[in-house]
Backbone and ligand atoms as CSV (ligand in chain L), in Angstrom:
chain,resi,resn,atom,element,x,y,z
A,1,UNK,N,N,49.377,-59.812,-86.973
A,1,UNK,CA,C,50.807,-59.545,-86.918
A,1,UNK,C,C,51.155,-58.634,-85.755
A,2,UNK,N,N,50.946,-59.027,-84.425
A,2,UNK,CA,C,51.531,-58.417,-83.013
A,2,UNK,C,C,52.961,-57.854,-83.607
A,3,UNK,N,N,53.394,-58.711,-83.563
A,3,UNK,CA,C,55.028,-58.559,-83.600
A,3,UNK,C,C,55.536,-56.990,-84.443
A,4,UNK,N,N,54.861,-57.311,-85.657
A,4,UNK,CA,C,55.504,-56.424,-86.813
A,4,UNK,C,C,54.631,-55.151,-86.251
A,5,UNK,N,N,53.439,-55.091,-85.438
A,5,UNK,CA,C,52.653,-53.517,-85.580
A,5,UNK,C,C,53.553,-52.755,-83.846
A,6,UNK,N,N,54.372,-53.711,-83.496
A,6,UNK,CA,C,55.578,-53.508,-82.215
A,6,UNK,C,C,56.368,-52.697,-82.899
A,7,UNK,N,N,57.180,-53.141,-83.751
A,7,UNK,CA,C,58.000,-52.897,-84.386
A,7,UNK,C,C,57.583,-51.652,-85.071
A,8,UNK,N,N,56.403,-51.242,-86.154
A,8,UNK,CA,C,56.308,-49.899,-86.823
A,8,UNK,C,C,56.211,-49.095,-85.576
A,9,UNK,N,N,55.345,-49.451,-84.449
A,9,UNK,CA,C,55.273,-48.222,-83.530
A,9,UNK,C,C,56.698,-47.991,-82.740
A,10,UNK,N,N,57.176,-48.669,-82.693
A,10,UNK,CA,C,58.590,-48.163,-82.184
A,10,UNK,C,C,59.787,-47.825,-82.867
A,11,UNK,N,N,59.469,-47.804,-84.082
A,11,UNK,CA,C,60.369,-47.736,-84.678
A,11,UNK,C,C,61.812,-48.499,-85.239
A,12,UNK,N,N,61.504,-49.701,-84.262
A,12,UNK,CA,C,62.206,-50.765,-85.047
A,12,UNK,C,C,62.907,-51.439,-85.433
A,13,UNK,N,N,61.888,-51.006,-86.867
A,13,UNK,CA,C,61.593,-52.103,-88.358
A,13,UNK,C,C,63.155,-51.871,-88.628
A,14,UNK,N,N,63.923,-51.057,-88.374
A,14,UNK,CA,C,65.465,-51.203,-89.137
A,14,UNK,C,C,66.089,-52.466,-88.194
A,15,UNK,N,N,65.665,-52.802,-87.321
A,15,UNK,CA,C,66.043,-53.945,-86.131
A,15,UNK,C,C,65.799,-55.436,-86.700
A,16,UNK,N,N,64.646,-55.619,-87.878
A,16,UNK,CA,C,63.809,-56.337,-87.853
A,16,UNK,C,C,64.572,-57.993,-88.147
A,17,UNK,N,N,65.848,-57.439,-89.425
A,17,UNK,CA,C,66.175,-58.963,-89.494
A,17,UNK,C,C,66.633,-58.957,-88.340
A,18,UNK,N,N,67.493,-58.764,-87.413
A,18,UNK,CA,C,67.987,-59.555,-86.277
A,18,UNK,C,C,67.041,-59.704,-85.065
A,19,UNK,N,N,66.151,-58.712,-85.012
A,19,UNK,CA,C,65.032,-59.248,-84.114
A,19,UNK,C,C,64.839,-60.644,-84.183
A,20,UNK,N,N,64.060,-60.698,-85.622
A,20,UNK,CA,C,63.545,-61.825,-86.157
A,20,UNK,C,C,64.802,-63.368,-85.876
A,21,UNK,N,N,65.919,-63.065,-86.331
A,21,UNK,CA,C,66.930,-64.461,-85.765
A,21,UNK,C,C,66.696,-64.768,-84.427
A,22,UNK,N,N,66.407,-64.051,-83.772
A,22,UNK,CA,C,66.119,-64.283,-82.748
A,22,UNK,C,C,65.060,-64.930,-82.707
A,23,UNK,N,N,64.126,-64.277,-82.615
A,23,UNK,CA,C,62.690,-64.547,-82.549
A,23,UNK,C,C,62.895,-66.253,-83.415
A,24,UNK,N,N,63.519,-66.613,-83.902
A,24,UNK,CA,C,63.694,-67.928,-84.951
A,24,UNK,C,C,64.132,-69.197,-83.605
A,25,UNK,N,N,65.171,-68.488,-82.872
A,25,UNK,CA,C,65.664,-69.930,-82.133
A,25,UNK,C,C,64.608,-70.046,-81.053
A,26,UNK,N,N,63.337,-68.983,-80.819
A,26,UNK,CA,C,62.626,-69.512,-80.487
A,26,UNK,C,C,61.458,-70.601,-80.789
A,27,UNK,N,N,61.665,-71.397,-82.148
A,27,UNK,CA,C,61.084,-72.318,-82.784
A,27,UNK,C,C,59.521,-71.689,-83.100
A,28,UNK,N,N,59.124,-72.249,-83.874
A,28,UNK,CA,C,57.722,-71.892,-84.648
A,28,UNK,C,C,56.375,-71.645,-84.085
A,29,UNK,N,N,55.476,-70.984,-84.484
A,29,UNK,CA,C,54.388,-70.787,-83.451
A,29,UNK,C,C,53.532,-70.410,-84.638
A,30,UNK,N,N,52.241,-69.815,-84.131
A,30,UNK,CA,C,51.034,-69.829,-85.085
A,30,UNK,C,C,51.312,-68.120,-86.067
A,31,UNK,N,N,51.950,-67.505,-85.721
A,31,UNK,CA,C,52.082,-65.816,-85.921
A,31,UNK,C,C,53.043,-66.224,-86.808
A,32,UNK,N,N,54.319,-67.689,-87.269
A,32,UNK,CA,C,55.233,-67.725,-88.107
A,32,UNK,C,C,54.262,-68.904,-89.129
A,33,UNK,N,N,53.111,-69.603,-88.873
A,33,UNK,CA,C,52.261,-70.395,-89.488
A,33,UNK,C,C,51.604,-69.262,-90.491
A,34,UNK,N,N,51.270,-68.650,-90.671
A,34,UNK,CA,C,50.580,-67.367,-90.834
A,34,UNK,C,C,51.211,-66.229,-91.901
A,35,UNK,N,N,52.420,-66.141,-91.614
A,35,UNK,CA,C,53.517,-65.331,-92.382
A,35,UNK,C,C,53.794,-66.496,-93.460
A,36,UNK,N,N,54.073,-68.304,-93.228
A,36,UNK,CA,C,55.393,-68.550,-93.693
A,36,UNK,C,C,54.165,-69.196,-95.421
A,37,UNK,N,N,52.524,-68.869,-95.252
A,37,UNK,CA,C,51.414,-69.226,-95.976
A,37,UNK,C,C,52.113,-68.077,-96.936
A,38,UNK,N,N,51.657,-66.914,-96.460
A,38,UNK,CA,C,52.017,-66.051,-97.201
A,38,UNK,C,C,53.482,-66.105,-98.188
A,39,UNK,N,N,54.760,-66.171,-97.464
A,39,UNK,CA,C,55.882,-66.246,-98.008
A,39,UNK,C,C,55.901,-67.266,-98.733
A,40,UNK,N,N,54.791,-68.625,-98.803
A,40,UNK,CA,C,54.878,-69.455,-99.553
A,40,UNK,C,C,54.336,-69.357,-100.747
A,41,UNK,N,N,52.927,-68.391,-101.341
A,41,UNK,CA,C,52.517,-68.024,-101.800
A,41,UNK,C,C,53.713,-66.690,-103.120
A,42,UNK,N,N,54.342,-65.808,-102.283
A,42,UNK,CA,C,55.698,-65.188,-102.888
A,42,UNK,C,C,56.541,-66.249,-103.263
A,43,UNK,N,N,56.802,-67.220,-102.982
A,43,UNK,CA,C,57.936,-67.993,-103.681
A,43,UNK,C,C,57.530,-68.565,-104.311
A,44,UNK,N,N,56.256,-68.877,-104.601
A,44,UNK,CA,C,55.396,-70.120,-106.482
A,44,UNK,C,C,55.636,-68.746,-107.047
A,45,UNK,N,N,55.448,-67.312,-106.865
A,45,UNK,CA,C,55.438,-66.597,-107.507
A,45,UNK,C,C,56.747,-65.868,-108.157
A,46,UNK,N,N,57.960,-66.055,-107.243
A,46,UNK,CA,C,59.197,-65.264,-107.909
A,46,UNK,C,C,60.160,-66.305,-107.531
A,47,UNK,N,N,59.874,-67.420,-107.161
A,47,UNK,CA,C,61.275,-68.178,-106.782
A,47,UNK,C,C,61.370,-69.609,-107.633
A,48,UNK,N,N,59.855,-70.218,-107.812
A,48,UNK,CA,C,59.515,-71.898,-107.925
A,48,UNK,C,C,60.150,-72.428,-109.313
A,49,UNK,N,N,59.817,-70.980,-109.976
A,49,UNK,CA,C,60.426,-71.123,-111.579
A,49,UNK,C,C,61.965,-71.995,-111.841
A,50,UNK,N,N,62.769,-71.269,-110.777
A,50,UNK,CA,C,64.131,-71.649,-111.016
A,50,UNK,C,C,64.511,-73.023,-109.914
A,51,UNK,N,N,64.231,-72.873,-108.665
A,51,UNK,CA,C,64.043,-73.408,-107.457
A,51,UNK,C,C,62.833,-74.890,-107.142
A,52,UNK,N,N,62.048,-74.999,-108.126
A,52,UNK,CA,C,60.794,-75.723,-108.196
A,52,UNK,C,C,59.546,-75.330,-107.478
A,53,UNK,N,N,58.593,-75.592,-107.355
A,53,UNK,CA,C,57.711,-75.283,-106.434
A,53,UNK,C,C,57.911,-76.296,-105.392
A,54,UNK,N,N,58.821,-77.334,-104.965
A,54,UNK,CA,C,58.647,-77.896,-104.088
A,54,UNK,C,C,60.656,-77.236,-103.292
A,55,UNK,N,N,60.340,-76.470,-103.931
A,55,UNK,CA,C,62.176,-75.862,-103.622
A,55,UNK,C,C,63.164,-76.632,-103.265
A,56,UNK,N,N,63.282,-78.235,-104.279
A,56,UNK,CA,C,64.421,-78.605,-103.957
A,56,UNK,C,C,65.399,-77.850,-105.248
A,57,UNK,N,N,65.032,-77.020,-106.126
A,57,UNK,CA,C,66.005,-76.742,-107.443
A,57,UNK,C,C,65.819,-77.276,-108.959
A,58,UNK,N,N,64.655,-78.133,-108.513
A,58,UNK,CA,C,64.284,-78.635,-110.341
A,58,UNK,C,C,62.783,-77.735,-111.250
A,59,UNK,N,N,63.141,-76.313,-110.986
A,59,UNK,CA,C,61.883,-75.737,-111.520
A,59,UNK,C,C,62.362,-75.633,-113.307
A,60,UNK,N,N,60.953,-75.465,-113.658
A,60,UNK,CA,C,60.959,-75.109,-115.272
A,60,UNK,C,C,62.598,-74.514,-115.752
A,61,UNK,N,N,62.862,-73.334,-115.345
A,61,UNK,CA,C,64.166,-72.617,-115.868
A,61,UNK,C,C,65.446,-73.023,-115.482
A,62,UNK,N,N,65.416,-73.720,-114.514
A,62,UNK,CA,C,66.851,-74.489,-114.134
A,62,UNK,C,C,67.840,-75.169,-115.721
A,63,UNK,N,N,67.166,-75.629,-116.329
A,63,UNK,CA,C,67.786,-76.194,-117.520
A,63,UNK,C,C,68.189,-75.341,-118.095
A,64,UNK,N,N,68.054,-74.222,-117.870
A,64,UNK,CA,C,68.528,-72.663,-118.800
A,64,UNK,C,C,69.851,-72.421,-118.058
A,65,UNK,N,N,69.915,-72.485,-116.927
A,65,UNK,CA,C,70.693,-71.994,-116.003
A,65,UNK,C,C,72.457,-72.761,-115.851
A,66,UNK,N,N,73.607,-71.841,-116.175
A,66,UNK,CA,C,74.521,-71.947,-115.779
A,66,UNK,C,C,74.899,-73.064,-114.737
A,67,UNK,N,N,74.615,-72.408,-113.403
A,67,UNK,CA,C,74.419,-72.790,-112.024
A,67,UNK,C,C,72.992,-73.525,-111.801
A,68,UNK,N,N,73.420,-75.025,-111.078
A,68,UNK,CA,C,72.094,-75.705,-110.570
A,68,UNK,C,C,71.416,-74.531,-109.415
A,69,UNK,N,N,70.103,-74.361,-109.591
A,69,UNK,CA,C,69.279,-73.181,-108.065
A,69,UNK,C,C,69.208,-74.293,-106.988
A,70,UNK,N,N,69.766,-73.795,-106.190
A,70,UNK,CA,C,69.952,-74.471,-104.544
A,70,UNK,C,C,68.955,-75.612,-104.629
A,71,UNK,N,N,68.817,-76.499,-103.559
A,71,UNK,CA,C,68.229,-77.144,-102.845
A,71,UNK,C,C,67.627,-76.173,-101.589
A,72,UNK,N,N,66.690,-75.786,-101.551
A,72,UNK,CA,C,66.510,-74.862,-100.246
A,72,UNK,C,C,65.545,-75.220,-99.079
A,73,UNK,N,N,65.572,-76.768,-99.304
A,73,UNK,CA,C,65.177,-77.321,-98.191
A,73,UNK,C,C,66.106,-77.849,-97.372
A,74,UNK,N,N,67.271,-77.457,-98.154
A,74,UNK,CA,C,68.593,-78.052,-97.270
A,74,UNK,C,C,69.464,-77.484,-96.797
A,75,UNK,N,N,69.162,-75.663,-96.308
A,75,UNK,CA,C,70.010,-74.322,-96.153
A,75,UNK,C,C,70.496,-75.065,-94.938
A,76,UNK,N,N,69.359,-75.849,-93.821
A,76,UNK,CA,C,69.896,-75.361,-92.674
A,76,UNK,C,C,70.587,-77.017,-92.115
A,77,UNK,N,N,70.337,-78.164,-93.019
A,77,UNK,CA,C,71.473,-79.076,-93.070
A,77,UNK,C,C,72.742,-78.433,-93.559
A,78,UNK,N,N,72.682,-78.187,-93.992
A,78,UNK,CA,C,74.196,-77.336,-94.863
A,78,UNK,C,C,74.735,-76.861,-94.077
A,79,UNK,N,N,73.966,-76.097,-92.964
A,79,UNK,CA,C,74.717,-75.532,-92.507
A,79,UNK,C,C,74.597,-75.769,-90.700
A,80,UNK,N,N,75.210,-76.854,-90.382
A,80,UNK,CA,C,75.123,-77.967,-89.082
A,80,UNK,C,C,74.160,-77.923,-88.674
A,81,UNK,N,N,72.758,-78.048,-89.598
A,81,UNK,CA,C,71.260,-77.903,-88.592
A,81,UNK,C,C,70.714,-76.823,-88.476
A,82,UNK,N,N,71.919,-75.188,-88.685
A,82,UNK,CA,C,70.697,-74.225,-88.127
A,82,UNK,C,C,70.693,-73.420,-89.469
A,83,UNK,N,N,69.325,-72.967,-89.415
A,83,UNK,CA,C,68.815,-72.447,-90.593
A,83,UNK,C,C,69.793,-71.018,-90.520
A,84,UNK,N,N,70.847,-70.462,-91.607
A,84,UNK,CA,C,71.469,-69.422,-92.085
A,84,UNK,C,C,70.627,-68.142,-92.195
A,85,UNK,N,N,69.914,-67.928,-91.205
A,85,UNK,CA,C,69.016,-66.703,-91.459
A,85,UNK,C,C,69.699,-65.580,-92.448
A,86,UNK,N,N,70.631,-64.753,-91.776
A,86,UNK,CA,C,71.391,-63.807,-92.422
A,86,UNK,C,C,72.018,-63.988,-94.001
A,87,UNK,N,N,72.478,-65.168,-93.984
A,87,UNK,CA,C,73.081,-65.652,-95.392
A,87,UNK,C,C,72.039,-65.513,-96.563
A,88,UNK,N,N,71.057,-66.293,-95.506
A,88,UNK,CA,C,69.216,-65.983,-96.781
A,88,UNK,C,C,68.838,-64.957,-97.037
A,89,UNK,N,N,68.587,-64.014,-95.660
A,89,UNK,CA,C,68.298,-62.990,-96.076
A,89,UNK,C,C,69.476,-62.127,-97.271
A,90,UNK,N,N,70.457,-61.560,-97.454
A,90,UNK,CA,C,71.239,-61.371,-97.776
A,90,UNK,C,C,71.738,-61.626,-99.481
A,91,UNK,N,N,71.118,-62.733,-99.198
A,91,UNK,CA,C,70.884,-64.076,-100.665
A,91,UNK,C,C,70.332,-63.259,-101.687
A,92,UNK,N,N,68.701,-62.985,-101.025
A,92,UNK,CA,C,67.269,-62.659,-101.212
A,92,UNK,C,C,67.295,-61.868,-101.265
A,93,UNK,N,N,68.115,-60.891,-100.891
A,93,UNK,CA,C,68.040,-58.828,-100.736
A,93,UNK,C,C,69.137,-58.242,-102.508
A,94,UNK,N,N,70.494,-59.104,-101.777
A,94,UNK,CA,C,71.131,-59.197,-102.987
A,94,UNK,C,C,71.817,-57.714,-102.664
A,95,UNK,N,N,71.504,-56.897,-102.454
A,95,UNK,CA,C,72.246,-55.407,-102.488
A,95,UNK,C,C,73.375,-55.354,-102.511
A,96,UNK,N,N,73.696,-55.944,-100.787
A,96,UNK,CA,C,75.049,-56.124,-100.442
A,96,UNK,C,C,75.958,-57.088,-101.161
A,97,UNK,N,N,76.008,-57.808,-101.864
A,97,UNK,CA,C,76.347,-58.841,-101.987
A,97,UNK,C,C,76.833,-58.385,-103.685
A,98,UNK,N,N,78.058,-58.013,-103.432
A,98,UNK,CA,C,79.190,-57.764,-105.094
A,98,UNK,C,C,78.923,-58.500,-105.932
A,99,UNK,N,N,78.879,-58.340,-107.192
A,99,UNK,CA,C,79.068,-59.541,-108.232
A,99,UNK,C,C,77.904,-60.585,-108.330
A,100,UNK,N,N,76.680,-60.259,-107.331
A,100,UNK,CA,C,75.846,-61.201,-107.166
A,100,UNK,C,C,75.777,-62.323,-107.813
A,101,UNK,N,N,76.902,-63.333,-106.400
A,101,UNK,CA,C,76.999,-64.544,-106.728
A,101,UNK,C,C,77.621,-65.221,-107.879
A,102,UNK,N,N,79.045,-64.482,-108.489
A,102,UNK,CA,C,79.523,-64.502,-109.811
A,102,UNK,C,C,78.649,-64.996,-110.740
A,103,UNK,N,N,77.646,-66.065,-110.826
A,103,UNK,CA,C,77.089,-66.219,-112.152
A,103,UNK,C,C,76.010,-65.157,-112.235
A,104,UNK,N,N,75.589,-64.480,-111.715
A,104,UNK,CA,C,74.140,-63.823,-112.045
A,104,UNK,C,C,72.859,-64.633,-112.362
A,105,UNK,N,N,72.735,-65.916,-112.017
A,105,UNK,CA,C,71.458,-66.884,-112.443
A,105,UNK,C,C,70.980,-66.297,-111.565
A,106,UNK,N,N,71.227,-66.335,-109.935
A,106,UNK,CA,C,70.597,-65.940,-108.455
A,106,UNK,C,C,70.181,-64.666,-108.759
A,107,UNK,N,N,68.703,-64.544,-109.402
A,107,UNK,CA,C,68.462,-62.822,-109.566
A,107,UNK,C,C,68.634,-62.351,-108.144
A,108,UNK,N,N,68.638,-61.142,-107.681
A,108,UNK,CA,C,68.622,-60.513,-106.409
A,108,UNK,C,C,67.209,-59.498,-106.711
A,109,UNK,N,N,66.795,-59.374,-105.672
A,109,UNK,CA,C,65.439,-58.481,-105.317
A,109,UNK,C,C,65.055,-57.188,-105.133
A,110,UNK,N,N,66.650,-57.007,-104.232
A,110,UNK,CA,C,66.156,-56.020,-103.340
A,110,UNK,C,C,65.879,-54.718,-104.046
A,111,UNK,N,N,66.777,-54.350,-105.097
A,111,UNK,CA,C,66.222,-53.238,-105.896
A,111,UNK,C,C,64.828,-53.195,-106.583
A,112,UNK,N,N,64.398,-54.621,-107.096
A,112,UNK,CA,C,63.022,-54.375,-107.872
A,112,UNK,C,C,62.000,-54.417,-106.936
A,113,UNK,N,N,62.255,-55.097,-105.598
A,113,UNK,CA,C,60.444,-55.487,-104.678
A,113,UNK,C,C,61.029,-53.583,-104.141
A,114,UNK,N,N,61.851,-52.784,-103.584
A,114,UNK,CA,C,61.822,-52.111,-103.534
A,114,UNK,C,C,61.149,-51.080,-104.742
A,115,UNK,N,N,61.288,-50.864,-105.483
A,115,UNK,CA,C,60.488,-50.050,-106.618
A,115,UNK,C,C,59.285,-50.378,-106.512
A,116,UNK,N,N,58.722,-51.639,-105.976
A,116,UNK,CA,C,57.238,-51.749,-106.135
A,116,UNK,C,C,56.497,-51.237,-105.163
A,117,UNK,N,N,57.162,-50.820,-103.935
A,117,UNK,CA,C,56.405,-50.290,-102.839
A,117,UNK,C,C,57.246,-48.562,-102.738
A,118,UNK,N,N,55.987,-47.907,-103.261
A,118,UNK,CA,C,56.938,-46.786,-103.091
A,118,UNK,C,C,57.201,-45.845,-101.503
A,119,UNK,N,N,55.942,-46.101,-101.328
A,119,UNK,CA,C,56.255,-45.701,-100.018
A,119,UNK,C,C,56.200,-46.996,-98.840
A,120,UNK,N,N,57.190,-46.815,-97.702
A,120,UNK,CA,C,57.580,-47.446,-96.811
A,120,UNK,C,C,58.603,-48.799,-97.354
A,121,UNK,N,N,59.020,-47.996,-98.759
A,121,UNK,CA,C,59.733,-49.097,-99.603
A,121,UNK,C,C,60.788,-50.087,-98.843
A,122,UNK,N,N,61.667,-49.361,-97.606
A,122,UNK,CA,C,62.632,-50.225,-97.266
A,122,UNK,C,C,61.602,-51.268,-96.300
A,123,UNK,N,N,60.427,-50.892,-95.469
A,123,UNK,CA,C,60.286,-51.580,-94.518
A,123,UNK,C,C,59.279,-52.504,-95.199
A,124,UNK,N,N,58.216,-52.308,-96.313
A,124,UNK,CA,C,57.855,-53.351,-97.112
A,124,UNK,C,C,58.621,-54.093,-97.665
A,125,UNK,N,N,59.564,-53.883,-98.323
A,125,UNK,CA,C,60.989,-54.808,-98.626
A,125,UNK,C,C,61.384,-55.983,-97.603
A,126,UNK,N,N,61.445,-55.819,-96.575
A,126,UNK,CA,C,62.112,-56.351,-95.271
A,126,UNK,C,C,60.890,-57.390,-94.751
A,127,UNK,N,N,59.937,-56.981,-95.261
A,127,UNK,CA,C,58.234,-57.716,-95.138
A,127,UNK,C,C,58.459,-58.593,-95.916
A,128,UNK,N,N,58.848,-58.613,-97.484
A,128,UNK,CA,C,58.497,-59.628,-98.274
A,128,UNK,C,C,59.580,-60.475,-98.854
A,129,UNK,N,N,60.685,-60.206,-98.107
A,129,UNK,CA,C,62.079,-60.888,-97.621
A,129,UNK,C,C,61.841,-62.088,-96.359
A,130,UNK,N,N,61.467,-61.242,-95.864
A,130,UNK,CA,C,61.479,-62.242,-93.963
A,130,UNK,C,C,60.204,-63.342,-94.362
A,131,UNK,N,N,58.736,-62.484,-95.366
A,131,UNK,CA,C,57.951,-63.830,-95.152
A,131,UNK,C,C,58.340,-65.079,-95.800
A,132,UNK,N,N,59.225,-64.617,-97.128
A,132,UNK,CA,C,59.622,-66.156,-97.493
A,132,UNK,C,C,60.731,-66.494,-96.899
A,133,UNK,N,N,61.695,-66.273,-96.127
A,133,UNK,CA,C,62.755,-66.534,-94.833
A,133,UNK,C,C,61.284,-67.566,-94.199
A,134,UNK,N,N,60.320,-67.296,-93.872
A,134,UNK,CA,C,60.032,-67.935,-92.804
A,134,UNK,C,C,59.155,-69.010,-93.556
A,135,UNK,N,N,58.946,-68.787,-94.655
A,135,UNK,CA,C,58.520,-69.990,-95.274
A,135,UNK,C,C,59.437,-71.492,-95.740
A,136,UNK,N,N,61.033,-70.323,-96.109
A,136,UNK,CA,C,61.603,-71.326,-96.027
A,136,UNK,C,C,62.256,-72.347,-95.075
A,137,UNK,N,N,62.041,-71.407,-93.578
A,137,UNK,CA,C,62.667,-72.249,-92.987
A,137,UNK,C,C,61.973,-73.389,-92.626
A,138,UNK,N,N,60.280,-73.360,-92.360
A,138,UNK,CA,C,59.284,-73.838,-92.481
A,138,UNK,C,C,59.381,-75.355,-93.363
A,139,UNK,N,N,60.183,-74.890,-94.039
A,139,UNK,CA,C,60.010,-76.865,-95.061
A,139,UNK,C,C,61.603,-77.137,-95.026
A,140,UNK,N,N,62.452,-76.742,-94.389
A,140,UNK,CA,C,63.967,-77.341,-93.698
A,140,UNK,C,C,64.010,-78.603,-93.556
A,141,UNK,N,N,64.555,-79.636,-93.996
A,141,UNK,CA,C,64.272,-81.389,-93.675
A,141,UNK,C,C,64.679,-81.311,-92.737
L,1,HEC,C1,C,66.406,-67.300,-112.426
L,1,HEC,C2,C,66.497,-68.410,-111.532
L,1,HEC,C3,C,66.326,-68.162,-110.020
L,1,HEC,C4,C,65.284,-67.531,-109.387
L,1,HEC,C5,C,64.033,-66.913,-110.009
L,1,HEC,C6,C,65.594,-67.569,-107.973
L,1,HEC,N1,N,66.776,-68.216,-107.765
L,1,HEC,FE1,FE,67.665,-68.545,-105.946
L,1,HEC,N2,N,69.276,-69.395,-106.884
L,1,HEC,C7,C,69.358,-69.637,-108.247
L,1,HEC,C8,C,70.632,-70.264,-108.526
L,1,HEC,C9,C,71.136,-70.693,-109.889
L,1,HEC,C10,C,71.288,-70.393,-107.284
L,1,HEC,C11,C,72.677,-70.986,-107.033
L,1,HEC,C12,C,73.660,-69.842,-107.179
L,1,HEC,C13,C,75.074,-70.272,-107.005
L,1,HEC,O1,O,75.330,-71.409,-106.633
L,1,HEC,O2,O,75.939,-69.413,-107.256
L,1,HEC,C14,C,70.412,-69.833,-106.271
L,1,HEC,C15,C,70.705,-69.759,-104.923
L,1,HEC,C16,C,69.819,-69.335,-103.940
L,1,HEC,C17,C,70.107,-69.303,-102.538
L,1,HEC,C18,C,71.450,-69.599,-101.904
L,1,HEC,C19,C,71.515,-70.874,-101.181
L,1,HEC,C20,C,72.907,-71.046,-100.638
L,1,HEC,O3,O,73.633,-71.882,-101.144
L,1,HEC,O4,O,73.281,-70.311,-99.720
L,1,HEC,C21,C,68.977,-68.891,-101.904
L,1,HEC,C22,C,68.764,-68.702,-100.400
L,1,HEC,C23,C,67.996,-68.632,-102.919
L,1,HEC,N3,N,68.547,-68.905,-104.149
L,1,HEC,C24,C,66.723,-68.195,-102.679
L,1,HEC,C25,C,65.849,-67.747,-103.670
L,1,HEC,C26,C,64.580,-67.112,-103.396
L,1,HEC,C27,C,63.988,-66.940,-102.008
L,1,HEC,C28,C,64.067,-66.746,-104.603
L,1,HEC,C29,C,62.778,-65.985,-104.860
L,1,HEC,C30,C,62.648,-64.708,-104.189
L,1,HEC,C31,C,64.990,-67.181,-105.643
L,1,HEC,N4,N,66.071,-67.772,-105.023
L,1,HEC,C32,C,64.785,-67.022,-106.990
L,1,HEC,C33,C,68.423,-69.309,-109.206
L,1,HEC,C34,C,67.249,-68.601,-108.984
């Protein structure tokens, strides 16, 4: 991880989602092959349930659910071709975001993966946000 040990030594990691959009329209390479294993690995684990493991939205708990869970191989058709970095991230963090999503099915994260890292909590947070960002953009039709 070049990129990210740039970023702690300079301080940054508060830069990182928009670095990273960037770093995105430069299309995929072996350093986002690498991350998007990992982020794929986090999403069988906190996302596949509701989302499927193949993340079009037909996982186990969906039938419970109010709201159908996205299609999220289809963020960046949806949205004229380019993958919604910010919207995902944002999605996925949940903080900002009032009322999260009026139904509340869309759990949000950012408070609990934060509690799990106590120290360097915001910039581990921002780690295990961006790797499934890059996993998802990774399986985009
Ligand atoms: C408890 C079920 C559930 C889990 C777990 C879940 N989601 Fe969701 N998600 C939903 C539902 C339902 C929606 C649709 C919400 C709506 O339409 O208001 C959604 C919507 C989204 C969207 C918004 C897509 C759009 O339309 O902009 C993204 C991105 C997303 N989820 C990503 C994730 C990721 C990544 C994870 C794992 C970290 C995750 N979700 C875990 C149920 C879930």
């Amino acid at each position: 991880m070049f990129k990210a040990s740039i970023f702690r030594r300079t301080g940054l990691l508060g830069a990182l989602p928009f670095v990273a959009s960037i770093a995105f329209s430069s299309g995929a390479n072996a350093a986002d092959d690498d991350v998007a294993k990992v982020g794929e690995q986090r999403f069988m684990d906190f996302c596949a349930v509701c989302h499927g493991a193949d993340a079009k939205g037909g996982g186990p708990f969906a039938p419970m659910l109010n709201k159908t869970p996205t299609d999220l191989t289809m963020l960046a058709k949806a949205n004229d071709g380019e993958f919604p970095f910010n919207q995902v991230y944002d999605m996925i963090d949940g903080r900002s975001m009032p009322g999260a999503h009026g139904t509340k099915d869309m759990p949000i994260w950012g408070g609990e993966w934060k509690r799990m890292d106590a120290i360097g909590a915001e910039t581990a947070l921002r780690g295990r946000i961006l790797e499934i960002i890059i996993y998802l953009r990774s399986i985009q039709q």
